[in-house]
MDTraj code that builds the backbone (N, CA, C; nanometers):
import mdtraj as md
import numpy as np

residues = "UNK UNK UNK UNK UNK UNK UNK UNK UNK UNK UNK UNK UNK UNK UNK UNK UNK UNK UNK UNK UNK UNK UNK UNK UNK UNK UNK UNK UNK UNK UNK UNK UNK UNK UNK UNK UNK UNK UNK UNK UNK UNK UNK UNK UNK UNK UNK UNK UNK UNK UNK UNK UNK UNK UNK UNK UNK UNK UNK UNK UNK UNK UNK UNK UNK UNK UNK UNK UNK UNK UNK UNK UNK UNK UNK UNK UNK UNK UNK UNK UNK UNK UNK UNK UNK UNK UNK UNK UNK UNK UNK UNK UNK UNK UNK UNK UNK UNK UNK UNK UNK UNK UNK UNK UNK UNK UNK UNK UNK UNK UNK UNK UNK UNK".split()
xyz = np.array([
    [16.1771, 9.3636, 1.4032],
    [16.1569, 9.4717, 1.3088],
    [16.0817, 9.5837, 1.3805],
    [16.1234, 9.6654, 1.3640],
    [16.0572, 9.8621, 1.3816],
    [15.9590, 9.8412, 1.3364],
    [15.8563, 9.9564, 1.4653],
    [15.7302, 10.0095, 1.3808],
    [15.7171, 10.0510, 1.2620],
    [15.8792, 10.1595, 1.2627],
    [15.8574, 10.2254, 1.1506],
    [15.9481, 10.1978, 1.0088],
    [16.0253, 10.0549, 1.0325],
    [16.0355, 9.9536, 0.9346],
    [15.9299, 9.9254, 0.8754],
    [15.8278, 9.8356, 0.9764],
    [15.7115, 9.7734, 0.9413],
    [15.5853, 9.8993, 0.8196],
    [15.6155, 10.0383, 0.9090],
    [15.5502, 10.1194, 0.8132],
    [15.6020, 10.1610, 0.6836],
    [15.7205, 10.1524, 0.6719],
    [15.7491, 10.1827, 0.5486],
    [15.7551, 10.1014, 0.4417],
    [15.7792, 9.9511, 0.4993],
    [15.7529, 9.8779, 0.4511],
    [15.5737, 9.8371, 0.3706],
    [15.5357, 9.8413, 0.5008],
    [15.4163, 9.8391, 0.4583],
    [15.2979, 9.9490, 0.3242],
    [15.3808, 10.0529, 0.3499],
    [15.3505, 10.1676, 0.1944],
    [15.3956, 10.1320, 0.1056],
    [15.5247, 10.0783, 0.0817],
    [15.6073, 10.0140, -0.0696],
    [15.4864, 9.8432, -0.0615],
    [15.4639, 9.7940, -0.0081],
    [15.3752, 9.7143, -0.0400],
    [15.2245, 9.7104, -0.1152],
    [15.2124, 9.8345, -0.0509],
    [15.0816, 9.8959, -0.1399],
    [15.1132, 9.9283, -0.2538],
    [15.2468, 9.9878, -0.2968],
    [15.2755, 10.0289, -0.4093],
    [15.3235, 9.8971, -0.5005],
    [15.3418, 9.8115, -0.4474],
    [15.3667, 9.6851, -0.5260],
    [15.3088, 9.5840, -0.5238],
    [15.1770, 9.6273, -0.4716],
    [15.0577, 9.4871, -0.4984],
    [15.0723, 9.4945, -0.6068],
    [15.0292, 9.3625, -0.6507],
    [14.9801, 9.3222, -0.8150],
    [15.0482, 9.3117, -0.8709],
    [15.1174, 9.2886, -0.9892],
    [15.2108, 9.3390, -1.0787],
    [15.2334, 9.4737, -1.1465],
    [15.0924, 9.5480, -1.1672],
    [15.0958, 9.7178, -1.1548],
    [15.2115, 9.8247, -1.0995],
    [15.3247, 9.8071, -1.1081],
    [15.3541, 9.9029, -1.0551],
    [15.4080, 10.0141, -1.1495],
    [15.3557, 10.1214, -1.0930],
    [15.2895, 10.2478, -1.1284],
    [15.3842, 10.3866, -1.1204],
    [15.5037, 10.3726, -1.0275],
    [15.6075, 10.4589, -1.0172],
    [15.7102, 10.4040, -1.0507],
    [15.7459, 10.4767, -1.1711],
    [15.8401, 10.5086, -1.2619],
    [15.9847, 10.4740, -1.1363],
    [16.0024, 10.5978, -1.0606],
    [16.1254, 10.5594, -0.9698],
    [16.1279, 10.4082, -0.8825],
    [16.0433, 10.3414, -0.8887],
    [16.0567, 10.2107, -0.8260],
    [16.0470, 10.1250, -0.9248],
    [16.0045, 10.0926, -1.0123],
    [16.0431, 10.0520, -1.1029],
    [16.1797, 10.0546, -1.1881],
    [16.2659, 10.1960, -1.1871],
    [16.4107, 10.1723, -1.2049],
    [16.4641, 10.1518, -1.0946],
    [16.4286, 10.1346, -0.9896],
    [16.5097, 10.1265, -0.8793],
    [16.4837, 9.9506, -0.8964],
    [16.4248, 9.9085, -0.8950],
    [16.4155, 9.7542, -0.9053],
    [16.5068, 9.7318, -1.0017],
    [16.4861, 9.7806, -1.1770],
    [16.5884, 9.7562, -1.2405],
    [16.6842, 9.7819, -1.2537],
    [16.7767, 9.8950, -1.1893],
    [16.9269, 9.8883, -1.1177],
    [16.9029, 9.7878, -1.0618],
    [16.8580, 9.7654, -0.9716],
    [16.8935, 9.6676, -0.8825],
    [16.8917, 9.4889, -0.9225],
    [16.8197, 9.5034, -1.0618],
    [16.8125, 9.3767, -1.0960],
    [16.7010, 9.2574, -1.0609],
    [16.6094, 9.3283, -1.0095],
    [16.5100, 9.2727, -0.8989],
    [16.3838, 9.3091, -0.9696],
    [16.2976, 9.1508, -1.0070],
    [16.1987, 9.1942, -1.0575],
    [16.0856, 9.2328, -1.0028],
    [16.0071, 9.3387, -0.9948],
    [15.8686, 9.3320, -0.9133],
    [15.8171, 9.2225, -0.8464],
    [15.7833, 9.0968, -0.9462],
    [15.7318, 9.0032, -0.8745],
    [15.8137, 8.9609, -0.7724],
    [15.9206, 8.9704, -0.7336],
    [15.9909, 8.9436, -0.6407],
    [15.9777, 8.9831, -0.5578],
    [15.8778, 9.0968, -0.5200],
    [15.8523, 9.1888, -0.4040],
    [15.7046, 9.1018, -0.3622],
    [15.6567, 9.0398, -0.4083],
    [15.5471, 8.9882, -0.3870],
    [15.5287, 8.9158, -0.2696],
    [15.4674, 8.9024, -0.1498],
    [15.4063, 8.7938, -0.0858],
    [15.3650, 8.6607, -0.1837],
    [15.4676, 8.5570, -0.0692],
    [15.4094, 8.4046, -0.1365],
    [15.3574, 8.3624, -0.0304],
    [15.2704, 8.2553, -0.0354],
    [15.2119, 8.1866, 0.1053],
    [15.2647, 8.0183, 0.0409],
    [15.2455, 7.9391, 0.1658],
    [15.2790, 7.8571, 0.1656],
    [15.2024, 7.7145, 0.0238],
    [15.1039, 7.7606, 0.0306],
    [15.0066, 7.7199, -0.0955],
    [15.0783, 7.7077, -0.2359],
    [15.1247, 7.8744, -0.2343],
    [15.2150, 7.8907, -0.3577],
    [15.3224, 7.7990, -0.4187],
    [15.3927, 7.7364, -0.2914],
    [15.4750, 7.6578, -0.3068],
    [15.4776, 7.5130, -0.2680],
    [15.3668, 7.4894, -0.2885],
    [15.3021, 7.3483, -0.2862],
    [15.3282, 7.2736, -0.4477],
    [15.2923, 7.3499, -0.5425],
    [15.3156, 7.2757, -0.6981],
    [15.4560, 7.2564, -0.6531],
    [15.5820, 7.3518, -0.6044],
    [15.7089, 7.3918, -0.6191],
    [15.7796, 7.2443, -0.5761],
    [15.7579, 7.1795, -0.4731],
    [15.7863, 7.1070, -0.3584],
    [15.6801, 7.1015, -0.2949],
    [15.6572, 6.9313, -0.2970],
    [15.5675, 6.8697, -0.1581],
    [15.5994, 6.8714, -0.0379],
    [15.6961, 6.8961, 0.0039],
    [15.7585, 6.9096, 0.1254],
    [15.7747, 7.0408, 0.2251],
    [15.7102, 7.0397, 0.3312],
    [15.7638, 7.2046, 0.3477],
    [15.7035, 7.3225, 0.2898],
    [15.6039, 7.3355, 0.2054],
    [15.5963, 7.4762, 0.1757],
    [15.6251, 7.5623, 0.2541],
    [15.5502, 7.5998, 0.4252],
    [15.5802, 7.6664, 0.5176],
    [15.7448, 7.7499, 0.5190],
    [15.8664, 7.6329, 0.5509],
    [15.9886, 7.6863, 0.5507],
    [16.0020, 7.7595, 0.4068],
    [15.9568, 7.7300, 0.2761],
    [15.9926, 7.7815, 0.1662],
    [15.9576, 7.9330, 0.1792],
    [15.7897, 7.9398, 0.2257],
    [15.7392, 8.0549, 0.2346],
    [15.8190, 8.1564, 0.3282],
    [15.8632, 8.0894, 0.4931],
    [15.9209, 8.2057, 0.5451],
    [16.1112, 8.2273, 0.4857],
    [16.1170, 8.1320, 0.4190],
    [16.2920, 8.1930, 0.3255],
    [16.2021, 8.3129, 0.2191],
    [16.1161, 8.2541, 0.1636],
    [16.0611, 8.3717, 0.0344],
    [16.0659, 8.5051, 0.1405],
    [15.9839, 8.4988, 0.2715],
    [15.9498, 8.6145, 0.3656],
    [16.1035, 8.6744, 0.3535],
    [16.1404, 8.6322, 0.4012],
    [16.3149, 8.6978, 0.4231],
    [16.4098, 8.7520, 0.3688],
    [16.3827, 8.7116, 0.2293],
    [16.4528, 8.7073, 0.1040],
    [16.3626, 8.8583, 0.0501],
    [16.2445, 8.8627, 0.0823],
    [16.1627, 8.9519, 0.0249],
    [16.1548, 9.0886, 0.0925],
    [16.1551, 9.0564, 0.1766],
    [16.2140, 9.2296, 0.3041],
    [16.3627, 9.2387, 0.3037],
    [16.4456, 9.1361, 0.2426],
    [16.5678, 9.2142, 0.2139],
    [16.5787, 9.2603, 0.0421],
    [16.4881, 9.2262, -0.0149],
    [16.4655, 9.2888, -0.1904],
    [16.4112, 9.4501, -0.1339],
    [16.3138, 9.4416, -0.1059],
    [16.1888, 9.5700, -0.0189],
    [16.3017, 9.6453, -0.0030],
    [16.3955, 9.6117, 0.0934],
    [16.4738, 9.7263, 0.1996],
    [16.5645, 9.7815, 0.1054],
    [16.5878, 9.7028, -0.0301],
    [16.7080, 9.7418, -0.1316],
    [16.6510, 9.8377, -0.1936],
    [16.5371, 9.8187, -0.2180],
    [16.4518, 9.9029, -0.3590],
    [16.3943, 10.0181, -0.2491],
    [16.4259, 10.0352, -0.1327],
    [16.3712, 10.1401, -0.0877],
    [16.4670, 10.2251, -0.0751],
    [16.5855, 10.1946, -0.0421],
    [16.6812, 10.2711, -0.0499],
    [16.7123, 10.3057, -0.1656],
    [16.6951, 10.1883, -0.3117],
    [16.8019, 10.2794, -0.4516],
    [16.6823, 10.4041, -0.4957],
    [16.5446, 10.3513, -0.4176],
    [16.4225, 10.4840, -0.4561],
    [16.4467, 10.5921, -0.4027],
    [16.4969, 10.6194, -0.2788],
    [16.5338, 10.6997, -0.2502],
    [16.6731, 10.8119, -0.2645],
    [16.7534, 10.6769, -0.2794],
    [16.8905, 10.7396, -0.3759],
    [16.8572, 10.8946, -0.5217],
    [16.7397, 10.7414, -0.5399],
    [16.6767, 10.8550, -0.7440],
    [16.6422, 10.9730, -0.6916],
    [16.5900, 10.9867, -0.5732],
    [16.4666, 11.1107, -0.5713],
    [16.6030, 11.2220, -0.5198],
    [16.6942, 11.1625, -0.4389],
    [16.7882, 11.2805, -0.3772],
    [16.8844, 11.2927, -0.4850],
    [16.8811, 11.2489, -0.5835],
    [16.9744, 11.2467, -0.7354],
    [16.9004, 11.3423, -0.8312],
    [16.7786, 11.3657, -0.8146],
    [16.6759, 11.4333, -0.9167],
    [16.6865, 11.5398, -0.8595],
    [16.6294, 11.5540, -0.7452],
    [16.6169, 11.6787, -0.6511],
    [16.7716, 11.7826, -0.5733],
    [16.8693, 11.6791, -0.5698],
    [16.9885, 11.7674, -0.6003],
    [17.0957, 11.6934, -0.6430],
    [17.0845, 11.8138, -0.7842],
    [17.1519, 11.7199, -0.9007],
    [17.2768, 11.7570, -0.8978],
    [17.3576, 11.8578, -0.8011],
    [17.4621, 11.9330, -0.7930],
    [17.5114, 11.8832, -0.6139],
    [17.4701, 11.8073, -0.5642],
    [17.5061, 11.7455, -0.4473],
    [17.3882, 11.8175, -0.3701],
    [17.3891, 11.7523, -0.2240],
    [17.2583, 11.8291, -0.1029],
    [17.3681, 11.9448, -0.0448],
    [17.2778, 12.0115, -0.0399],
    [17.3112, 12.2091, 0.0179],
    [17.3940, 12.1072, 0.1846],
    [17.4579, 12.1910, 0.2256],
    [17.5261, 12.1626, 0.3544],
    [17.4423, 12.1495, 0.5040],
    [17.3322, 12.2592, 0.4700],
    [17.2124, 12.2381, 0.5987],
    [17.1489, 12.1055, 0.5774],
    [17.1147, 12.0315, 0.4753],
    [17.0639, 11.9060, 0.4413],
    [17.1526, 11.8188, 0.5222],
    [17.2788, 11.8184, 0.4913],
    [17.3620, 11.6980, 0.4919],
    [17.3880, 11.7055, 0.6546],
    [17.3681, 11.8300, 0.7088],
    [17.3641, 11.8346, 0.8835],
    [17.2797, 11.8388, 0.9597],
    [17.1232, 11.7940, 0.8835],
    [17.0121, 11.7291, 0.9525],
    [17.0262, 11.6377, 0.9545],
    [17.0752, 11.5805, 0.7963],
    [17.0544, 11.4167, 0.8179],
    [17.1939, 11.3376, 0.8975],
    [17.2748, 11.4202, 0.8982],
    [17.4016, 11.3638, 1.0502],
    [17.2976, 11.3694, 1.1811],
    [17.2887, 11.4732, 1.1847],
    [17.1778, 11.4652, 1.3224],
    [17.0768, 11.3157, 1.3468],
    [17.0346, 11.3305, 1.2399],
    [16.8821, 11.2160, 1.2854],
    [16.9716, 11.1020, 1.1613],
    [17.0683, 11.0729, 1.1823],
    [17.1232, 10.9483, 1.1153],
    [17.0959, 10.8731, 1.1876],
    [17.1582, 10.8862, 1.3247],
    [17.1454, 10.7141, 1.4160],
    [16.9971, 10.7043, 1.4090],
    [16.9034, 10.8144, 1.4256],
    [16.7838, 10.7435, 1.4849],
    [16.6909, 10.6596, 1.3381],
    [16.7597, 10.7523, 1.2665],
    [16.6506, 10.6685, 1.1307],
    [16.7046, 10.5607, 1.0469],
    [16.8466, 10.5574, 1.0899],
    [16.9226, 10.4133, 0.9896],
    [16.8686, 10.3169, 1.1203],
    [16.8399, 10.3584, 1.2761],
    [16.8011, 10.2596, 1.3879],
    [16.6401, 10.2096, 1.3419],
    [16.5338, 10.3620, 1.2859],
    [16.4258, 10.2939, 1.2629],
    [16.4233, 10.2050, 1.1843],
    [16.5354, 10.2093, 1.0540],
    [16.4740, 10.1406, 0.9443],
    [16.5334, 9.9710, 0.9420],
    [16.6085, 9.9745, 1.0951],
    [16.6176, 9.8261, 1.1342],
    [16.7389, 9.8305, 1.0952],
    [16.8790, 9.9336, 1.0405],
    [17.0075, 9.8873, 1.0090],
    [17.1161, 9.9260, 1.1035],
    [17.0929, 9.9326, 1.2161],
    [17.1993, 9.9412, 1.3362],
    [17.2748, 10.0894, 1.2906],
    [17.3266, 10.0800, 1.3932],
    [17.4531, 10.1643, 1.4011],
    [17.5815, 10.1625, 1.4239],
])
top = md.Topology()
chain = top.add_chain()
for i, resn in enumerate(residues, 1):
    res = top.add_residue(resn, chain, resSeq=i)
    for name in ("N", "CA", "C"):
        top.add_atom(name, md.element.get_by_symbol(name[0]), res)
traj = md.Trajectory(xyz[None], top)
């Protein structure tokens, strides 16, 4: 994973400690997506000790995995909302030929190849 995976990740985490969450656009972006908050949550292996005696560890790093691919969904349909709000008539043509420009490098930061 990217630094700047890891950072963006790491800001939507702040925004989804707790069950609190507080922005409206991530919150429908979870519910398009069908994905409940708590699902964004860190589990540790403890957690899943009542779950199964066996293993918590492997449970915890499937939860890990399962949970940065929820993260990476809800970051994108959040971002979908905001470029849907902000142009509600499609993006102006200079927009859409920055983001050709710095496509490879930022679909590369955010860890989805090219």
């Amino acid at each position: 994973m990217t630094v700047e995976t890891r950072r963006i990740i790491s800001h939507f985490e702040e925004e989804f400690a707790g069950f609190n969450l507080e922005s409206p656009r991530s919150l429908q972006a979870c519910k398009y997506l069908g994905i409940e908050p708590k699902e964004l949550l860190r589990r540790t292996a403890g957690d899943f000790e009542p779950e199964c005696g066996e293993n918590p560890e492997f449970l915890a790093e499937l939860w890990e995995l399962g949970r940065m691919e929820r993260l990476r969904k809800c970051i994108i349909e959040r971002g979908t909302q905001i470029i849907r709000v902000e142009y509600p008539h499609g993006l102006p043509a200079e927009t859409l030929m920055n983001l050709m420009s710095n496509k490879h490098r930022r679909c590369v930061g955010l860890g989805w190849g090219m």
